[in-house]
N, C-alpha and C positions, 0 to 999 in steps of 0.2 A: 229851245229844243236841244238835247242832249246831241253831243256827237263822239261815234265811235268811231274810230279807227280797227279796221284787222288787217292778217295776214295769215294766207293759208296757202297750205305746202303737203306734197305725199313725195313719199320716196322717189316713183316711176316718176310723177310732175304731169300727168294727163287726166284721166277721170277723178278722182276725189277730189281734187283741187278745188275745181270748176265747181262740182256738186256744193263743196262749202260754201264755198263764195256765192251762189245763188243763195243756198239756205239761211243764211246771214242775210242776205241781201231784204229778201222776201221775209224775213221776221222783223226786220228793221224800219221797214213799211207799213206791215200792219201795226206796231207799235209807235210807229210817228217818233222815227229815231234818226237822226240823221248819220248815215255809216258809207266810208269808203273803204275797200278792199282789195289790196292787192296781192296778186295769184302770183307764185314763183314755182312755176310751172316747165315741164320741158322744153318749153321756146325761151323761158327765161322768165325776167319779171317783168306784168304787166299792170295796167292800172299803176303804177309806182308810188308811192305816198311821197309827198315832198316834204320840206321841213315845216311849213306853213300848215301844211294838214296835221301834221303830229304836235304840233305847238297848240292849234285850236280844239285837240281831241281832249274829250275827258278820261276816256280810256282806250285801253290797247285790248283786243282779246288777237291771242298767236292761237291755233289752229294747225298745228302741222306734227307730220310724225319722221320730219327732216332736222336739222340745227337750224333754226333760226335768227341769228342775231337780234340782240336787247338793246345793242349797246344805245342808240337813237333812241330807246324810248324810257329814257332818262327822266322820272321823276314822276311818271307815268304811271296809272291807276292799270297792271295786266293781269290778263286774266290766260293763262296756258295750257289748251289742251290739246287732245289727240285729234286730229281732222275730222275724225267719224262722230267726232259730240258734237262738232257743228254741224252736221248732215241731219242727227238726230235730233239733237233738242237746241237750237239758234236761240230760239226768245230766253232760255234759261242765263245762256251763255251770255246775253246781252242782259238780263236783268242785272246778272252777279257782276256784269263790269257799271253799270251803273251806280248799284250799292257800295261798290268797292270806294268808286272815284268819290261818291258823298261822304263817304268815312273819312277820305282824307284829304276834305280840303281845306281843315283847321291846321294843316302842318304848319310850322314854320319854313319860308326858306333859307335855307344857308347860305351865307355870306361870307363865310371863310374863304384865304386864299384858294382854296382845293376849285371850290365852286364858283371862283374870279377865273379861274384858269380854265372849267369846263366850257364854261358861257363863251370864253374869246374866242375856247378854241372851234366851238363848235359855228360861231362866226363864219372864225378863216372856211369851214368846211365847208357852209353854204354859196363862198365864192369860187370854190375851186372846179372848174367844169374843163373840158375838154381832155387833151395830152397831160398836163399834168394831173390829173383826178385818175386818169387811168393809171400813170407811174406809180404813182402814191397808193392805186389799189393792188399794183402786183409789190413793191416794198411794203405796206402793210400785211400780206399776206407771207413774205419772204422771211421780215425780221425775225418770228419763231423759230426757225429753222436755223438762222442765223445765229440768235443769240443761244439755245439749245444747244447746237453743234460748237461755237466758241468756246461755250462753258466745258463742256467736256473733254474739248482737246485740251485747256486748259486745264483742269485737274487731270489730265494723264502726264504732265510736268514732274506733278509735285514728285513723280517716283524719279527725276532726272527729263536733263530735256531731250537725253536718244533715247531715255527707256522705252519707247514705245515701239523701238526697230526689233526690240528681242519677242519673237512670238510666244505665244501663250500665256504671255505677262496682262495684268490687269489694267497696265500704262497701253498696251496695245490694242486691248478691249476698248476704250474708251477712245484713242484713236481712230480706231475705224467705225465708233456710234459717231463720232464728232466730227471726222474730215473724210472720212471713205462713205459714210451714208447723209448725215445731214446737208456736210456743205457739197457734197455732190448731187443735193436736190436742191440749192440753191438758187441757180440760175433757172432753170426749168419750173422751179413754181413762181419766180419773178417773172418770165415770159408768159406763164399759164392766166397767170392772172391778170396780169393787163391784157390780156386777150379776152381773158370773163369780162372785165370792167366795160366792153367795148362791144361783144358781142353775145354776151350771158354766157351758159352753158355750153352751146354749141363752139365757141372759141378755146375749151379749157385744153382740148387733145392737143389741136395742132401751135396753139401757143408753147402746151409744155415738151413736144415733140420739137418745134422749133429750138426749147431753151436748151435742151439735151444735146442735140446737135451744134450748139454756138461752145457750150461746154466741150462736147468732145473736138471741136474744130480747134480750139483753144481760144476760139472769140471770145470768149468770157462773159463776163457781165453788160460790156458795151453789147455786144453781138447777143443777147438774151434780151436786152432790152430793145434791140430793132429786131428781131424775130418775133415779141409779141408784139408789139404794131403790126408788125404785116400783119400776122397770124389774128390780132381782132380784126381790125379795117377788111383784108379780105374775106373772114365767114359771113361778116356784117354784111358786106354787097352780097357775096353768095345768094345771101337769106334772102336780099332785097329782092334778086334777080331773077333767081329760079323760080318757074313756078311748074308745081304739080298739080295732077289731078287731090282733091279733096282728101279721097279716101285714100291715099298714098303721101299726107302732107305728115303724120307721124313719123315718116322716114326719113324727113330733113336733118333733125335735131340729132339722130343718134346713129346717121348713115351716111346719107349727101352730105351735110357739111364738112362734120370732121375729117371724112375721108378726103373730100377735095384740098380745101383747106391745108390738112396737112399731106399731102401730097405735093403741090404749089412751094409750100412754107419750103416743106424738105427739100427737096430739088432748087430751087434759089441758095439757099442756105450754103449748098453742098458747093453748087458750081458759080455760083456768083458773088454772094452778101461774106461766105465764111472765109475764103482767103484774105481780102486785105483789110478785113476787121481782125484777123490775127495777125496781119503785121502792124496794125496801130497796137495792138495790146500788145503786144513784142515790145514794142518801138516805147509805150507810156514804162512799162516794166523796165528795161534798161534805163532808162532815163533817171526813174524814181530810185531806182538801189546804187545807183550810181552821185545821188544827187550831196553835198558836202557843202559846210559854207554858206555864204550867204545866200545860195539856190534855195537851201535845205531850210531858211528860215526867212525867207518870203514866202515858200508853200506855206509852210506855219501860218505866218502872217495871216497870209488871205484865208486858210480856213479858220482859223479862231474867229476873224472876224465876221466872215460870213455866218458861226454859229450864234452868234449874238446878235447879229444884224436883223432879224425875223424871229428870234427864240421858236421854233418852232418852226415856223413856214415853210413855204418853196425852197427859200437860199439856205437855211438852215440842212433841211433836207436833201436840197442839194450835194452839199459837204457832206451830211453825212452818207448817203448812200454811194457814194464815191469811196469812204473810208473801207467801210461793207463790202464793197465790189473787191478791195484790194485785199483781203484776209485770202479770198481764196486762192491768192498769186503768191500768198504767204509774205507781203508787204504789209511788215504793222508799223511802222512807223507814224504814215497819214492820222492813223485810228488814233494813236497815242493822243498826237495832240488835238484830235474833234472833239473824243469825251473829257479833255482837260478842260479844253475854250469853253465846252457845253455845262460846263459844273462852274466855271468860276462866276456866271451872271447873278445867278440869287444866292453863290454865296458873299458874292461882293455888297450886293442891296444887302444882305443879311447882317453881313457886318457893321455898313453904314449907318441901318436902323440902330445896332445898339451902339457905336461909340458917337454919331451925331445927332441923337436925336432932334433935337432944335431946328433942323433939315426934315423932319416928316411928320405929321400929323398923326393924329392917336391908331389910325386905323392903318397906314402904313409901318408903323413901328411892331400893330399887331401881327398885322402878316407878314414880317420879318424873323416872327419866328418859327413859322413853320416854311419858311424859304432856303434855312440851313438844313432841315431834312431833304427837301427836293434839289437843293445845289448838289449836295455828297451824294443822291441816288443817282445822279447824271438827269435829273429832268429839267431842262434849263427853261419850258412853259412858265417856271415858275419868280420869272422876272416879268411876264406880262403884264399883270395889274400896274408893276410900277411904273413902267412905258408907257401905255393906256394911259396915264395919270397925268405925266410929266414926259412926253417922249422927245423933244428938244436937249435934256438932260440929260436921261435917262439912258438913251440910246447909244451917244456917243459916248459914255462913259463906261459903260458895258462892252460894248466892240471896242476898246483902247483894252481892257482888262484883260478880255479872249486872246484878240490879237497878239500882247506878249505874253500869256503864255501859249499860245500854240508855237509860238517863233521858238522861246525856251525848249520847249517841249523836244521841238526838231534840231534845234541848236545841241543838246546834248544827246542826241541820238537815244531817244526814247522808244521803245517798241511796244505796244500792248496784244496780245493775243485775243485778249476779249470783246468784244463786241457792246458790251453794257457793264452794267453794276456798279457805276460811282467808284466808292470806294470800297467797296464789299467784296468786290475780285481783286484788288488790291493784295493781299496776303499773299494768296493762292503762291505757292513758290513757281517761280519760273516764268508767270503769264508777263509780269512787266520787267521789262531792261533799264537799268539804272534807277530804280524806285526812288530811294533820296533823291536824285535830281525831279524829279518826275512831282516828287509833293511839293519842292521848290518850286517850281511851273506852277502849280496852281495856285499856290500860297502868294506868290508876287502876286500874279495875275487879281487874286481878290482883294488884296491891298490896294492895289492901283485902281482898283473898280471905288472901292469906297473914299480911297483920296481923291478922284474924280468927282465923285457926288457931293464930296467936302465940300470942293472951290467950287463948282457950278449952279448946289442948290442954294437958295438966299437962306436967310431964318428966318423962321415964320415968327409970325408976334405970338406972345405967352398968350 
């Protein structure tokens, strides 16, 4: 028996929704089709597909006339259209995803690094449940904003690094798209969305109303990220608790909660959560521009290592969402050395593969070379496979690499403005402090990753 997977979606999220999701339902019946359907609707999303359902589907049909995310159905036979074709014609909609999935299931799969590194990561994703799955949804939804507004205060440099105090300048234009609108939405869609993550749609107001006031309090980033926990956790219960007449349960989603909600949020925020979360972020800010010496290069330390330690993961993102938090304090220091530590792992394995080869078999020497592309883009996922493989070796040789250079990095007072870009922001005048030392930092660091791999991996027999 064939099985589909959908998802359907209207703008409002009430009557069409439902509508499709029956008509899907009821064609997929009388065609002896086996189909689950999840509705993302005004209360949020229901019936939810897991990763077990979209792994055993043959195909996807979306149905929505909202944005629907693809990214989960990776390799997947989809069929996309406007929610009212599924109301109308369901059996068509399910023949053509049938058709489609038979067409393609002579593909090949790829086994390039790209696709070693989709598989792990999509692993880690199916373990991440609770507080961290919601962090992780409001810094997925953040790092845009992030890396968007970085880039722009960063090209408002190249005219000089006050040019952007003299108004009607183009260096000031770019500053105010870059640091007076993006990263002042920063905090408030970090808050917004781990509140969606936790309570759907009805969490988004008073999360990002929380994040707004953590911002204006000068809580920051710490105080944005305990404003949306409140701000999910409490619409959550709300939802749980309240209960209305029927014909009055439409007013929850777009009335009752977010008003209570961020009503609650705000007033804590105000008179309780927001004062001595801005003397901790006082107190880390002093601390950090003040910090010289060997203070300066055990912070290094431990973030280089932590980037390397999970490539990718929790601790990974730990550091780095830490780095992130601190741009908007206008502390680049941290950031310097994260996306240093975060590029030297696969450019270290990268190097390895070509000067020792006799240390890796045919298929790790092959995906060493598209390891030098993703080390310099800053994607550091892209030492997984080798870990995966040999992580005994692998691991601690990579956290040795990171580690000194994130130390270097802070050792010679390095500053990055950008948020991403490997080496591609690199140029840009003015985003990085002391650059020559700065390519020094990494340059050690992937040396020492590959002399590590030297002594530690055996030779394998010709």
């Amino acid at each position: 028996m064939k099985k589909i997977i959908a998802v359907t979606s209207c703008p409002t999220g009430i009557a069409h929704t439902y509508m499709a999701s029956e008509s899907l339902e009821e064609a997929a019946k009388k065609m002896d089709v086996d189909i689950k359907v999840e509705t993302q609707g005004s209360v949020g999303v229901e019936n939810e597909l897991s990763d077990q359902d979209i792994k055993d589907a043959d195909a996807v049909i979306i149905a929505a006339d909202t944005n629907v995310s693809k990214d989960r159905f990776g390799g997947k036979y989809i069929v996309e259209v406007a929610v009212a074709d599924a109301i109308d014609d369901a059996e068509s909609l399910i023949n053509r995803a049938i058709e489609g999935s038979e067409k393609g299931e002579t593909s090949d799969v790829d086994s390039n690094l790209y696709s070693q590194v989709d598989e792990e990561k999509s692993k880690r994703k199916e373990k991440r449940q609770g507080p961290y799955k919601h962090l992780m949804t409001g810094v997925s939804f953040m790092l845009p904003f992030v890396v968007a507004g970085g880039l722009a205060i960063a090209l408002s440099f190249v005219f000089g690094i006050n040019a952007a105090e003299q108004e009607g300048t183009l260096a000031a234009a770019l500053m105010q798209i870059g640091g007076s609108s993006a990263f002042a939405l920063m905090v408030p869609i970090l808050a917004g969305y781990i509140a969606f993550s936790i309570a759907d749609r009805p969490g988004i107001a008073p999360g990002m109303i929380g994040g707004m006031l953590a911002s204006n309090l000068g809580a920051g980033f710490l105080g944005g990220i305990i404003a949306g926990f409140l701000a999910g956790y409490l619409t959550q219960w709300l939802k749980e608790n309240i209960k209305l007449p029927k014909n009055l349960q439409g007013l929850m989603p777009v009335l009752v909660l977010p008003f209570l909600s961020s009503l609650i949020v705000g007033l804590l925020m105000i008179y309780l959560i927001g004062p001595p979360v801005e003397g901790i972020m006082n107190g880390l800010e002093s601390w950090l521009n003040s910090m010289t010496g060997t203070n300066a290069v055990l912070l290094g330390l431990i973030l280089g290592a932590m980037m390397a330690f999970d490539m990718g993961g929790p601790v990974n993102k730990a550091a780095y969402t830490f780095g992130v938090g601190l741009l908007g304090s206008q502390i680049y220091e941290p950031m310097a050395a994260i996306m240093a530590a975060g590029m030297t792992p696969p450019l270290g394995l990268a190097l390895a593969t070509t000067l020792f080869k006799n240390r890796f078999n045919r298929q790790e020497i092959e995906a060493g070379k598209p390891a030098w592309f993703m080390g310099i883009s800053f994607i550091t996922e892209g030492a997984i496979p080798f870990a995966a493989a040999d992580p005994i070796r692998v691991i601690p040789s990579i956290m040795t690499g990171s580690a000194i250079t994130g130390a270097l990095s802070m050792l010679f007072g390095v500053g990055l403005k950008a948020p991403h870009g490997g080496i591609f922001v690199l140029p840009i005048p003015n985003v990085v402090t002391n650059l020559g030392f700065y390519a020094l930092a990494i340059i050690v660091g992937t040396v020492i990753t590959a002399l590590m791999l030297r002594v530690l991996k055996p030779k394998l027999a010709e």
